[in-house]
PyMOL commands that place a pseudoatom at each C-alpha (Angstrom):
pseudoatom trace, name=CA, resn=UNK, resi=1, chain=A, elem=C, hetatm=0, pos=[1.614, -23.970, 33.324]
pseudoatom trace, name=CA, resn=UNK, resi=2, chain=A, elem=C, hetatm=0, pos=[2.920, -22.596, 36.500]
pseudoatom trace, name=CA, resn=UNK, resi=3, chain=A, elem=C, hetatm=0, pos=[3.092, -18.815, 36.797]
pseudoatom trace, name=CA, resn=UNK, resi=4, chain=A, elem=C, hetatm=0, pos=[4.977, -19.181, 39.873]
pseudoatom trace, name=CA, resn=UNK, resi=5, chain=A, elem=C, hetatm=0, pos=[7.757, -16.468, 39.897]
pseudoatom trace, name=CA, resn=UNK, resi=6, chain=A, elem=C, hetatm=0, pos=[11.220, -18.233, 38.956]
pseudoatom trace, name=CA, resn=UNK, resi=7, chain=A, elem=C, hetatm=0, pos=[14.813, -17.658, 38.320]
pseudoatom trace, name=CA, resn=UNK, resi=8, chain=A, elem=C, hetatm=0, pos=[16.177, -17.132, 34.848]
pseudoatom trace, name=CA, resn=UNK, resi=9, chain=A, elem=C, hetatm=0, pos=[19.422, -17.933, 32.605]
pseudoatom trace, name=CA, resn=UNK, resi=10, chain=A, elem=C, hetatm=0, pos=[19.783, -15.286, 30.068]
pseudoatom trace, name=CA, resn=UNK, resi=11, chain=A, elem=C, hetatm=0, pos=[17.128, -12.964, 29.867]
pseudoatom trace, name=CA, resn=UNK, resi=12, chain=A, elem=C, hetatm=0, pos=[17.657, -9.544, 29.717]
pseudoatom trace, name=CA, resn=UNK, resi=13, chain=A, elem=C, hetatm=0, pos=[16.588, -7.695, 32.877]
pseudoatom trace, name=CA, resn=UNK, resi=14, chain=A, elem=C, hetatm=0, pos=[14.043, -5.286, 33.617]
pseudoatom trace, name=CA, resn=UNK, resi=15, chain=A, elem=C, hetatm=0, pos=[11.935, -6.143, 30.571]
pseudoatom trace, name=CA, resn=UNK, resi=16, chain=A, elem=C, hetatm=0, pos=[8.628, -5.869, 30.526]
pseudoatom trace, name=CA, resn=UNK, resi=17, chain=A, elem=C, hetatm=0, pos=[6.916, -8.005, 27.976]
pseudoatom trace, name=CA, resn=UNK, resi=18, chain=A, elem=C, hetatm=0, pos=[2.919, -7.231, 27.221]
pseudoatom trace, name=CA, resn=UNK, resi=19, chain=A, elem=C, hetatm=0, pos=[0.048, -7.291, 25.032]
pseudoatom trace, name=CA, resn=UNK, resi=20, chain=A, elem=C, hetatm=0, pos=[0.381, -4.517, 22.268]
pseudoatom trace, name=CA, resn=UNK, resi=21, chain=A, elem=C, hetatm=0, pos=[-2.852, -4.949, 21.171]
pseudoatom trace, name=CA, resn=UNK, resi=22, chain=A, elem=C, hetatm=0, pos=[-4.509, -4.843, 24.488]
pseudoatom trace, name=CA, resn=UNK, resi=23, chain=A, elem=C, hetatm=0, pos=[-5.720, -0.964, 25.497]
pseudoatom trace, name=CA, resn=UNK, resi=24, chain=A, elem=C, hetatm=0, pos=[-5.270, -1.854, 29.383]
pseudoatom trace, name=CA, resn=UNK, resi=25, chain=A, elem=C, hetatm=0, pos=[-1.627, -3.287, 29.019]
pseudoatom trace, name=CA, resn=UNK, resi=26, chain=A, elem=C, hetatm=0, pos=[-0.773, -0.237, 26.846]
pseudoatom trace, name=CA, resn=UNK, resi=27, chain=A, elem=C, hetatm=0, pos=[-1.969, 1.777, 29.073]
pseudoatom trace, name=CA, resn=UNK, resi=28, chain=A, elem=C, hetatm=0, pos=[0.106, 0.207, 31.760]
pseudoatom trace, name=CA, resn=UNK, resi=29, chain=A, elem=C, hetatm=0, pos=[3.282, 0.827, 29.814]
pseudoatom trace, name=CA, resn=UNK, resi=30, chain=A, elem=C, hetatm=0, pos=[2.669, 4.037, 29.796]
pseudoatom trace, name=CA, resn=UNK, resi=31, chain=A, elem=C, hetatm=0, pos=[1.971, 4.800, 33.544]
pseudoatom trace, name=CA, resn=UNK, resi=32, chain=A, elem=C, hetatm=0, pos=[5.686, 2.951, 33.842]
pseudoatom trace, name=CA, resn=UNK, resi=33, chain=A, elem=C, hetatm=0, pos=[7.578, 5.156, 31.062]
pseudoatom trace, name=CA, resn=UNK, resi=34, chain=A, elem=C, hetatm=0, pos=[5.425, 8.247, 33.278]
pseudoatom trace, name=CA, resn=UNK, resi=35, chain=A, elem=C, hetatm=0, pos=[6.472, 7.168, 36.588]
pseudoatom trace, name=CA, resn=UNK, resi=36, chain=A, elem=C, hetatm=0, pos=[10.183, 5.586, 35.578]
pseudoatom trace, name=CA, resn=UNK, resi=37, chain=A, elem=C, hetatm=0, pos=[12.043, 8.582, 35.220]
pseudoatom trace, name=CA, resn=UNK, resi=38, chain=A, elem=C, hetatm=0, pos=[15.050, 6.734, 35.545]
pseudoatom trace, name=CA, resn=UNK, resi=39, chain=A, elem=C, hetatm=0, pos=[14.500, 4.534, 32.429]
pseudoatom trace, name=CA, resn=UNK, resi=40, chain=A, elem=C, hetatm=0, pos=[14.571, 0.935, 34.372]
pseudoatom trace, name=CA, resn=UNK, resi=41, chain=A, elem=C, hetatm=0, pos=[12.508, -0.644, 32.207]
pseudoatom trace, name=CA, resn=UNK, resi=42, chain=A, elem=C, hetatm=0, pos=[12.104, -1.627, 28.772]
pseudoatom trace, name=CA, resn=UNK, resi=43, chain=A, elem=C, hetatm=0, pos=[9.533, -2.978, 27.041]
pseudoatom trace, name=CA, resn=UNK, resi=44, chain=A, elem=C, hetatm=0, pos=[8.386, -5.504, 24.535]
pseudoatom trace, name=CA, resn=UNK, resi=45, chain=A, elem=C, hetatm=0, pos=[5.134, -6.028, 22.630]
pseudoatom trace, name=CA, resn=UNK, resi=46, chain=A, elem=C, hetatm=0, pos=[4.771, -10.171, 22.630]
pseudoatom trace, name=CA, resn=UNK, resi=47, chain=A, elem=C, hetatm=0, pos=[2.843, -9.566, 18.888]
pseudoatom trace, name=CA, resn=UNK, resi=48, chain=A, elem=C, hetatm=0, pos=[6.601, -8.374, 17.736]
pseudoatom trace, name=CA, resn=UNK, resi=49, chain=A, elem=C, hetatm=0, pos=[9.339, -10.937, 16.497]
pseudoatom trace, name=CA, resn=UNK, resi=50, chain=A, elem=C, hetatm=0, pos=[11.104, -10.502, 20.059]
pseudoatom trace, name=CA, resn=UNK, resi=51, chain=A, elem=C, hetatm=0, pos=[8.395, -10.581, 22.144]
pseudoatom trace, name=CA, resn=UNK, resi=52, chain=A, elem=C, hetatm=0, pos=[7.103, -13.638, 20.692]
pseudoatom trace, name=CA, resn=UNK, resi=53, chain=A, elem=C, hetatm=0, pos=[10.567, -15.547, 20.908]
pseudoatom trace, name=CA, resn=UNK, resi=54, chain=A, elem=C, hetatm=0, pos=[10.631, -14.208, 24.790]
pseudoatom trace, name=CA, resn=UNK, resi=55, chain=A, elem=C, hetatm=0, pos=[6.880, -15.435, 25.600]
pseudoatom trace, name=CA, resn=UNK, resi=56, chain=A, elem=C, hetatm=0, pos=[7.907, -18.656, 24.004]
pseudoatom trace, name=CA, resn=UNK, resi=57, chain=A, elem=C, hetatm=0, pos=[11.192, -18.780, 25.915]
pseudoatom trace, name=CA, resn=UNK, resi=58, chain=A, elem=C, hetatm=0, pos=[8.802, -18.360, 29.234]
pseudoatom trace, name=CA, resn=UNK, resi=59, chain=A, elem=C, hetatm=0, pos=[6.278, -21.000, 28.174]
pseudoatom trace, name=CA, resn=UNK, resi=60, chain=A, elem=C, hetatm=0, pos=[3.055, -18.061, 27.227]
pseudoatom trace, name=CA, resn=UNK, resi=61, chain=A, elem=C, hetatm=0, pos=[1.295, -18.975, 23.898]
pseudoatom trace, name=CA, resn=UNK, resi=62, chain=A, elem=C, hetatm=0, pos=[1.671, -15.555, 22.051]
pseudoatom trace, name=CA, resn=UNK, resi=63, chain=A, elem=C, hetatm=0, pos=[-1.489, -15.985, 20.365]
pseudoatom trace, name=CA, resn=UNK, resi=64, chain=A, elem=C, hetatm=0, pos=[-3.631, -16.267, 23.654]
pseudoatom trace, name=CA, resn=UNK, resi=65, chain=A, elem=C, hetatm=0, pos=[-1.429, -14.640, 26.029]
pseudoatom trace, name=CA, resn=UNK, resi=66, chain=A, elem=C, hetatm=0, pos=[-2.775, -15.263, 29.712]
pseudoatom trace, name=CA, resn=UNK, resi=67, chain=A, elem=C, hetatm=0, pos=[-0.093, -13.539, 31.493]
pseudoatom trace, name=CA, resn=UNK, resi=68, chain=A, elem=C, hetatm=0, pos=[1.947, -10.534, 31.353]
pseudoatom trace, name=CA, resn=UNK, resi=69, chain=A, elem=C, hetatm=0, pos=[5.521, -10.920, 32.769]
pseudoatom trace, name=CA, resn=UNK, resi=70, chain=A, elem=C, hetatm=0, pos=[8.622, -8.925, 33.957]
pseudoatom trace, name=CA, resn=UNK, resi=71, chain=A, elem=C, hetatm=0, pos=[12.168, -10.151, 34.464]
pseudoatom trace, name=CA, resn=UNK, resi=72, chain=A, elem=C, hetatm=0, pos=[14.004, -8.036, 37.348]
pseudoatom trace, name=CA, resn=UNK, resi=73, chain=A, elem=C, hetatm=0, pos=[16.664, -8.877, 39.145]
pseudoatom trace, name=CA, resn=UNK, resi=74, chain=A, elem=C, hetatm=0, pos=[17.164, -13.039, 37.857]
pseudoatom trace, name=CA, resn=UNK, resi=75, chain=A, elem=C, hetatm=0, pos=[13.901, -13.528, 38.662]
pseudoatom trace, name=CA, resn=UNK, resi=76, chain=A, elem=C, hetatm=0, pos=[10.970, -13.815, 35.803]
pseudoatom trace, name=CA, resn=UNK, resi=77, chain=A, elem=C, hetatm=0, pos=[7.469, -12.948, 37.667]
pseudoatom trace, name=CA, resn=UNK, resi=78, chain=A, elem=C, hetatm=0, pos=[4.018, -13.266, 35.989]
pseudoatom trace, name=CA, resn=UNK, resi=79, chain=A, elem=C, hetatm=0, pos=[0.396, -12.203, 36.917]
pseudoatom trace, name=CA, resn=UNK, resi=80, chain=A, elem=C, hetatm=0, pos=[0.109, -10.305, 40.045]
pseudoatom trace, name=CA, resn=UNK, resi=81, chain=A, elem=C, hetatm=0, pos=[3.987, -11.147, 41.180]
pseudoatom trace, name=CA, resn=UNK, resi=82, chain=A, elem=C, hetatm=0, pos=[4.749, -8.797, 37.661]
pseudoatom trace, name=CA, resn=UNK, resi=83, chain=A, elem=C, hetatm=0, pos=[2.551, -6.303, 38.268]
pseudoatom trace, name=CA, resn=UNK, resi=84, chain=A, elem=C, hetatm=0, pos=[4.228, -5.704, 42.313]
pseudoatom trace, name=CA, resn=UNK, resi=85, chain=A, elem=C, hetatm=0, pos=[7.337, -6.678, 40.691]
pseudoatom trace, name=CA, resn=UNK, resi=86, chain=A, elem=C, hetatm=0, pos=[7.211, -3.494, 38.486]
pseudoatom trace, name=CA, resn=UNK, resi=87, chain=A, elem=C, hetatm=0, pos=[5.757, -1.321, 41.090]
pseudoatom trace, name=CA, resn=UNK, resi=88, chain=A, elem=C, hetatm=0, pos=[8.227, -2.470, 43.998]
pseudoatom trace, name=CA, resn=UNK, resi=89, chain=A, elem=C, hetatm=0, pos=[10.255, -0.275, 42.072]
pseudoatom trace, name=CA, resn=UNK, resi=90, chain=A, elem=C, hetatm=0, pos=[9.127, 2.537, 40.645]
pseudoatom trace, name=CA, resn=UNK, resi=91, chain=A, elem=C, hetatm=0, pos=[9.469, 5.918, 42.649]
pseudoatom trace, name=CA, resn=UNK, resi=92, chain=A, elem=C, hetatm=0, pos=[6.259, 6.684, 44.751]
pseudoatom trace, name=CA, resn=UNK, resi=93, chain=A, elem=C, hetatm=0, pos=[5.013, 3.457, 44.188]
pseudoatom trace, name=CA, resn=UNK, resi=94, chain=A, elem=C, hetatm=0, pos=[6.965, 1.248, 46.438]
pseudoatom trace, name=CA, resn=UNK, resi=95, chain=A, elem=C, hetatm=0, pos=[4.382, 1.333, 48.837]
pseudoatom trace, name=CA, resn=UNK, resi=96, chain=A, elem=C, hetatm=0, pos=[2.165, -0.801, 46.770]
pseudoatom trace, name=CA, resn=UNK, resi=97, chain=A, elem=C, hetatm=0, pos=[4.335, -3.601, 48.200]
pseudoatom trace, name=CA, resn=UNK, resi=98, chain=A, elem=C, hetatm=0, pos=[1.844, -4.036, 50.564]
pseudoatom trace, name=CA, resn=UNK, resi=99, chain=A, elem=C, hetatm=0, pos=[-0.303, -6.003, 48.066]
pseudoatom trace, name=CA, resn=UNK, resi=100, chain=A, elem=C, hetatm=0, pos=[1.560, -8.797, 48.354]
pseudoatom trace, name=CA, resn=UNK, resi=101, chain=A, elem=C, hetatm=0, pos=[0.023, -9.620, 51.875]
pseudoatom trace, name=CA, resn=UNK, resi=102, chain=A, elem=C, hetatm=0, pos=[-2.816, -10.538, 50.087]
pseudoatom trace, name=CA, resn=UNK, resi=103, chain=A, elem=C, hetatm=0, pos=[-2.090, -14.039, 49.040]
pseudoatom trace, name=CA, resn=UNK, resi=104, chain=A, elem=C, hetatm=0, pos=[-1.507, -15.195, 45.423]
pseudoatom trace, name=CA, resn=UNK, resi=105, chain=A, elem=C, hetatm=0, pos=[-3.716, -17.329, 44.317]
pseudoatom trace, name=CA, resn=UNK, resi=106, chain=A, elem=C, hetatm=0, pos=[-6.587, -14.129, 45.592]
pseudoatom trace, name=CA, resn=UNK, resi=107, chain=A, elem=C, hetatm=0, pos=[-4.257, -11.667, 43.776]
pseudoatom trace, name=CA, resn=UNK, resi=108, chain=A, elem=C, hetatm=0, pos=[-4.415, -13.889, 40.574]
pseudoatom trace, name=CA, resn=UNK, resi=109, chain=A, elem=C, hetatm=0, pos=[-7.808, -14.911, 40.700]
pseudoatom trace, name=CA, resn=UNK, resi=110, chain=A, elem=C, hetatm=0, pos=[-8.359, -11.185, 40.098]
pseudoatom trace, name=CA, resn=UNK, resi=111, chain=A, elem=C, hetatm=0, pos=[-5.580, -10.597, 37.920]
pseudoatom trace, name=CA, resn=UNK, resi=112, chain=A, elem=C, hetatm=0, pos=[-7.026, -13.729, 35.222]
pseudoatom trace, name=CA, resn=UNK, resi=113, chain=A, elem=C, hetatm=0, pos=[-10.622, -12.276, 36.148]
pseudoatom trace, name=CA, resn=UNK, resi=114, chain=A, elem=C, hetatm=0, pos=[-9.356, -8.837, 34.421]
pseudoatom trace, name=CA, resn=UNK, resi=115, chain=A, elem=C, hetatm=0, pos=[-6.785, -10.986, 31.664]
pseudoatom trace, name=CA, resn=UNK, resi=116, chain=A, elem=C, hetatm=0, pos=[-9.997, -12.740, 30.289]
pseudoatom trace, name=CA, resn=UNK, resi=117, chain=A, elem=C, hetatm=0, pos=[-11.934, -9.946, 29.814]
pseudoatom trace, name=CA, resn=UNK, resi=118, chain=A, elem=C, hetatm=0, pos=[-9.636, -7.058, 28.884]
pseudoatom trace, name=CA, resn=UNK, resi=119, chain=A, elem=C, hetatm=0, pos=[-10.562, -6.318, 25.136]
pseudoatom trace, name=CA, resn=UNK, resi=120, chain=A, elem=C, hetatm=0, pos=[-14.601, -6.274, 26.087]
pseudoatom trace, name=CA, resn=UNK, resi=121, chain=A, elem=C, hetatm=0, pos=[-13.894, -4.071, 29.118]
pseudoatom trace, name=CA, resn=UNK, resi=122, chain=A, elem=C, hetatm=0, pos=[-10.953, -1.769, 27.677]
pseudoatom trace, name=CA, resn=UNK, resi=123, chain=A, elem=C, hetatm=0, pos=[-10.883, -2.696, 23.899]
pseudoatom trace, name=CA, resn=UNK, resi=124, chain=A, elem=C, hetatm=0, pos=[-8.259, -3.487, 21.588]
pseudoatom trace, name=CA, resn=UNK, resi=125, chain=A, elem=C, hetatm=0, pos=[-5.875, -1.637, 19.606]
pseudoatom trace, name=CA, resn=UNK, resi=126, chain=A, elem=C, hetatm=0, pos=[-6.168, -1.856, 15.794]
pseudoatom trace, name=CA, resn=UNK, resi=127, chain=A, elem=C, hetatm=0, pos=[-1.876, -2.267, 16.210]
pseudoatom trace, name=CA, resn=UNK, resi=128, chain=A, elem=C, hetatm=0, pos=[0.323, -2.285, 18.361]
pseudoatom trace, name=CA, resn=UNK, resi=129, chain=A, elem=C, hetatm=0, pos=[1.774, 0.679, 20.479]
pseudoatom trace, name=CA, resn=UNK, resi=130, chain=A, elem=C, hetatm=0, pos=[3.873, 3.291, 18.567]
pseudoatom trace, name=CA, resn=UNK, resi=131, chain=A, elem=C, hetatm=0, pos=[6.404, 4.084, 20.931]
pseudoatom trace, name=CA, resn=UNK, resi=132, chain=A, elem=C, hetatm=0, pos=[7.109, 8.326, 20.629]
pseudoatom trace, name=CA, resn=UNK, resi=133, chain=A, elem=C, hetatm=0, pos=[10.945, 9.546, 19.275]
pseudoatom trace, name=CA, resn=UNK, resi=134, chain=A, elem=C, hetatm=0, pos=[11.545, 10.055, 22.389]
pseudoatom trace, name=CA, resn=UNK, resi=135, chain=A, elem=C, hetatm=0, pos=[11.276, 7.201, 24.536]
pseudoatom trace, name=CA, resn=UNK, resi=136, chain=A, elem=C, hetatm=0, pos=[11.378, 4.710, 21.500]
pseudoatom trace, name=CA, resn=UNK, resi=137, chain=A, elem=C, hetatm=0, pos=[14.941, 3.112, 23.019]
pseudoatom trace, name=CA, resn=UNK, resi=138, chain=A, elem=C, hetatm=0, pos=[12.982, 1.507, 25.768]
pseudoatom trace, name=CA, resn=UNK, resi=139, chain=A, elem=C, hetatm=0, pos=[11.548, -0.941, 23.478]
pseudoatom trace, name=CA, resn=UNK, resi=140, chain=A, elem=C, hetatm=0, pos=[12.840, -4.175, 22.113]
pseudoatom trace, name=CA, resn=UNK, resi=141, chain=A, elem=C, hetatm=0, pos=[11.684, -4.758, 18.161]
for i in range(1, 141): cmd.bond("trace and resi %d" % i, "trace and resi %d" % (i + 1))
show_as sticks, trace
zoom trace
C-alpha cells in the first residue's frame, strides 16, 4: 500500500482517524482537542463502527493498523504527511512545518519505527478513549 498523501471523494474533512487503544495516539488526540481551540478537528477511533468503515475506505487493515491518517482540505495524508498535516494547522504549531524539509521516506522510517512499537513503549488502553461531556461532539461513533 502506498501512504502517499492523495485526494479524496467524499470524506468528511478535518477528521482525524486513530488507534483508540493505543496510549501514544490517545495521547495525541488530546494535545489536538488542547491546542485546537477552534474545534477543527474531529476525531475517530478506527476500533469503532465508523472508524473501521473509514480505514477500510482508505485501504488500512483495522485490525493491524500501520498508519494513522487525517483528511484536510481534499487531501487524505498518512504517516508523517498526517502528523504535519494536523500541526500545519493548529495555532502555535505552524512552525512545525519545517519538518517537512526532511524528506519522507526519513520522516516515515521514523514514524513506522515508533507505529511498530507503540504498545511496548507507551502501552495500550484496556478500551478505547472516553471522550469528556464536553468535547464529546468532536468524535464520530
Amino acid at each position: 500500500m502506498s501512504w502517499t498523501s492523495r485526494r479524496h471523494e467524499g470524506l468528511p474533512d478535518r477528521v482525524i482517524l486513530f488507534d483508540g487503544e493505543c496510549v501514544l495516539c490517545s495521547r495525541w488526540v488530546s494535545f489536538v482537542i488542547r491546542n485546537d481551540p477552534a474545534g477543527l478537528f474531529r476525531f475517530v477511533s478506527i476500533q469503532g463502527a465508523s472508524g473501521t468503515d473509514l480505514a477500510a475506505r482508505l485501504g488500512i487493515d483495522p485490525r493491524d493498523p500501520e498508519t494513522n491518517a487525517v483528511t484536510a482540505d481534499g487531501h487524505v495524508h498518512f504517516k508523517s504527511d498526517a502528523a504535519l498535516a494536523v500541526m500545519a494547522r493548529l495555532p502555535g504549531w505552524r512552525w512545525t512545518r519545517i519538518a517537512r524539509i526532511v524528506p519522507k521516506p526519513i520522516r516515515d522510517w521514523l514514524y513506522d519505527r515508533i507505529a511498530r512499537n507503540r504498545y511496548a513503549l507507551f502501552g495500550r488502553n484496556d478500551a478505547c478513549l472516553v471522550p469528556s461531556p464536553d468535547i464529546a461532539g468532536r468524535f464520530i461513533a
